[in-house]
N, C-alpha and C positions, 0 to 999 in steps of 0.2 A: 332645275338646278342652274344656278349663274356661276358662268364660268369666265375668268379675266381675259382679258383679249389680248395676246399677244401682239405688239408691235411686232412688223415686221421686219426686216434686219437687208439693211441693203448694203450692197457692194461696200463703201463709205464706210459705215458702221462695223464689218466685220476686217478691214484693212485697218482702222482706229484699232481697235482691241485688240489685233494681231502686233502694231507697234508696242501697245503698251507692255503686252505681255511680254514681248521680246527685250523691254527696257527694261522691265523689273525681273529678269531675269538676271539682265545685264549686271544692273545693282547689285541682286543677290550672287552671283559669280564675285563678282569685286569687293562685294565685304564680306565674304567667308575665306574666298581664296586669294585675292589676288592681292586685297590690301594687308593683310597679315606679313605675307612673304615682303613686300617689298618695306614695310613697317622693322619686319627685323634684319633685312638687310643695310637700311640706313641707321639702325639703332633706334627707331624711337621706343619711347616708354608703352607698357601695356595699358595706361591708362587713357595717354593721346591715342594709342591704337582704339582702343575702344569707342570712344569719345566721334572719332572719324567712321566708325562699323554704323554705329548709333543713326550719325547725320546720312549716310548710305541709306540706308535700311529706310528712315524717313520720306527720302527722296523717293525711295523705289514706292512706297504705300501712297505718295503723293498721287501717282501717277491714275 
């Protein structure tokens, strides 16, 4: 039976993916919660709201 060979994961690699997850969390925090609230405190519309959740959320699957 052939089995794939895991790469090994070094120091680097596992600090990489610890950034990212932490940035796309980051994004995710800020377009569920944070950009909403500060959205209807200056008044914007729900659809620029969204529109801004959108490019967030983008950003964060970027990463």
């Amino acid at each position: 039976m052939n089995t794939p060979l895991q790469p090994a994961k070094t120091k680097r690699n596992e600090e990489t993916e610890m950034i990212a997850l932490l940035l796309g969390a980051g994004f995710a925090l800020a377009s569920l919660i944070l950009l909403p609230a500060v959205a209807q405190k200056i008044g914007l519309g729900s659809s620029l709201t969204i529109a801004l959740r959108g490019a967030l959320m983008r950003a964060a699957h970027q990463l």
